[in-house]
SEVEX-47554 format. One record per residue (C-alpha): residue in three letters; x, y, z; residue number from 1; chain. Coordinates in steps of 0.5 Angstrom, whole numbers, plus 500, padded with zeros to 3 digits. Example, Ala and Ser with C-alpha at 12.3 -4.5 7.8 and 13.67 -1.06 7.14 Angstrom:
REM residues 2
<"Ala",<525,491,516>,1,"A"> <"Ser",<527,498,514>,2,"A"> 
//
This chain:
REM residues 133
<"Unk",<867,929,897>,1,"A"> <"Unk",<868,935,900>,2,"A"> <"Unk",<869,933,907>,3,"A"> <"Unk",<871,926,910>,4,"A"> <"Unk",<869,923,916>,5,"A"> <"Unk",<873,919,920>,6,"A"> <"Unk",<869,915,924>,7,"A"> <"Unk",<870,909,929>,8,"A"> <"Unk",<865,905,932>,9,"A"> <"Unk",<865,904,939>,10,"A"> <"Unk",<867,897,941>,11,"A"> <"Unk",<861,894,946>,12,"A"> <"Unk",<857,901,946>,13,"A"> <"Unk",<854,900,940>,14,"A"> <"Unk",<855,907,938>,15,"A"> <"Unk",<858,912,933>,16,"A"> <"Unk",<862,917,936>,17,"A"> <"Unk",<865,923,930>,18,"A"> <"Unk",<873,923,932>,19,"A"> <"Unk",<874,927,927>,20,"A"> <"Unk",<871,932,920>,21,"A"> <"Unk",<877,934,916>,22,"A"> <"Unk",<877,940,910>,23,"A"> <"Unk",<878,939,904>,24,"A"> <"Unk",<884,944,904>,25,"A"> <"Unk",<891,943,906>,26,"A"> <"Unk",<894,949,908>,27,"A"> <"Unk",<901,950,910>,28,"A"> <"Unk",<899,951,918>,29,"A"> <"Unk",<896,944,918>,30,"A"> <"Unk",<903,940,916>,31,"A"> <"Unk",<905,943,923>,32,"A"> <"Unk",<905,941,931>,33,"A"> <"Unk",<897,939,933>,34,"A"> <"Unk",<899,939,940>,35,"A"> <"Unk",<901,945,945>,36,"A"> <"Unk",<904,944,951>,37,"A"> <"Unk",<900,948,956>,38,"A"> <"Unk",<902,945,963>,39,"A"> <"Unk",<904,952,964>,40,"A"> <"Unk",<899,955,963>,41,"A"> <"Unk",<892,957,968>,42,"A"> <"Unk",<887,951,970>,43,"A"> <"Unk",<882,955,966>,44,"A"> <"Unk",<886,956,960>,45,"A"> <"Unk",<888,949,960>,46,"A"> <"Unk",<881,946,961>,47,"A"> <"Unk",<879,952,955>,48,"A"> <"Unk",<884,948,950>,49,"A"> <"Unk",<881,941,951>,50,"A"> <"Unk",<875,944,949>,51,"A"> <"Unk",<878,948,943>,52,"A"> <"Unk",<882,941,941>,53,"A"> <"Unk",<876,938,942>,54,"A"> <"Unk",<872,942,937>,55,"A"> <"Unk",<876,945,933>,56,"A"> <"Unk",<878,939,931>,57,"A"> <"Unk",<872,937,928>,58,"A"> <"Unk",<873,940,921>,59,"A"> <"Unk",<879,942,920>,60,"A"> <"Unk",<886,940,923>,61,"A"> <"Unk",<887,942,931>,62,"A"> <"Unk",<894,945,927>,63,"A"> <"Unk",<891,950,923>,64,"A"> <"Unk",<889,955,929>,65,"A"> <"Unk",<895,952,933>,66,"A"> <"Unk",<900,955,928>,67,"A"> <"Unk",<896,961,926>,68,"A"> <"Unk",<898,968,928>,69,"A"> <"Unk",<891,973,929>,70,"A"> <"Unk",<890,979,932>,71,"A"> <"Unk",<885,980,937>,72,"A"> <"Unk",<879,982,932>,73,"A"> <"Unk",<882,977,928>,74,"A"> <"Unk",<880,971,933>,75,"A"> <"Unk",<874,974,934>,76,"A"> <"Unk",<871,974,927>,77,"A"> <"Unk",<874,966,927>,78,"A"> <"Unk",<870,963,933>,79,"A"> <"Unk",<865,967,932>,80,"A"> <"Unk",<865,965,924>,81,"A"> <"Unk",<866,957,926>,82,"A"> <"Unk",<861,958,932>,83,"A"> <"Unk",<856,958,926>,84,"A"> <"Unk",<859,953,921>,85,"A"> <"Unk",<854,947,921>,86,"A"> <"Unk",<855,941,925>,87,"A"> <"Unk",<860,945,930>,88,"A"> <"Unk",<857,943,936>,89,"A"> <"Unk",<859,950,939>,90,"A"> <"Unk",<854,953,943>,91,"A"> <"Unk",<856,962,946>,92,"A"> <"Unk",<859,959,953>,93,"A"> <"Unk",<864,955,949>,94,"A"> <"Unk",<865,960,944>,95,"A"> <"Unk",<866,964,949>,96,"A"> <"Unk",<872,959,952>,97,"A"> <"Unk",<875,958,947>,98,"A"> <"Unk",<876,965,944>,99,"A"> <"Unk",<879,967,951>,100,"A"> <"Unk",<884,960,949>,101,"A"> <"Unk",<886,963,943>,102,"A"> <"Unk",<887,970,945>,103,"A"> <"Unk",<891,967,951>,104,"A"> <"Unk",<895,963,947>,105,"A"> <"Unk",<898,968,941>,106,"A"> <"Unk",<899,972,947>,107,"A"> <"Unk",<904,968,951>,108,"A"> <"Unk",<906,964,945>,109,"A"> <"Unk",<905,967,938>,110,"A"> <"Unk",<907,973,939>,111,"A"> <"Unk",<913,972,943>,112,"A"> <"Unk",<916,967,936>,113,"A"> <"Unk",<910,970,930>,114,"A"> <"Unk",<917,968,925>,115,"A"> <"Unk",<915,960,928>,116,"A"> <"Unk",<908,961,925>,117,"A"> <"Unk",<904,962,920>,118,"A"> <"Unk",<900,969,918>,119,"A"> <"Unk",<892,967,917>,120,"A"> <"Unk",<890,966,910>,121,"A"> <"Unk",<885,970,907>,122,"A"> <"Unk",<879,966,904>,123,"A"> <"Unk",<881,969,897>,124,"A"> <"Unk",<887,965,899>,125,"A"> <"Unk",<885,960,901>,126,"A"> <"Unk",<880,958,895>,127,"A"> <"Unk",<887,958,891>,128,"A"> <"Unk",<890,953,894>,129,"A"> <"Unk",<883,949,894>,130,"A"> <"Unk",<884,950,887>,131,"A"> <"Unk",<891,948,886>,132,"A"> <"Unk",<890,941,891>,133,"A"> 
//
């Protein structure tokens, strides 16, 4: 089974609700914080990052974009790559959103620790640790 689902049924609704979708990959970002504390940040930036919690964490952990370091470009490829994942429920406004969160947060808190943070993985390495788990 390549991905599990992590579903809870929602007591007196009578309906399904997907918490969760999580790779079959473990890569080192995902073992670290999955939470940010953004109080300091702007409204919007926080209202981004529950949506970006919210999506991102359908099928991978919410650590890994937390605890990975991008450059601009980077992101852009990365939203714009996980936008078009089946199943990822983010239209262009949302994808908008929460590139404009990830941008925001490496600039304020990556780029200001990068050692406290992970490099993104190729997908080259990202295949080797699949292989190795």
């Amino acid at each position: 089974m390549k991905k599990a689902a992590l579903l809870i049924v929602l007591a007196g609704c009578g309906g399904v609700s997907l918490l969760s979708q999580q790779s079959n990959v473990v890569l080192p970002q995902d073992k670290g914080p999955d939470k940010i504390d953004v109080s300091g940040y702007p409204a919007p930036m926080q209202s981004a990052y529950k949506l970006f919690a919210s999506k991102c964490s359908k099928c991978h952990t919410i650590a890994r974009p937390i605890n990975t370091m991008m450059k601009r470009d980077e992101w852009e490829r990365y939203v714009k790559r996980m936008m078009h994942k089946p199943n990822s429920g983010i239209n262009d406004n949302q994808g908008k959103q929460i590139f404009e969160f990830v941008v925001y947060d490496q600039e304020q808190r990556k780029d200001k620790n990068p050692k406290a943070f992970f490099p993104a993985l190729s997908d080259e390495e990202i295949q080797k640790l699949k292989s190795q788990q």
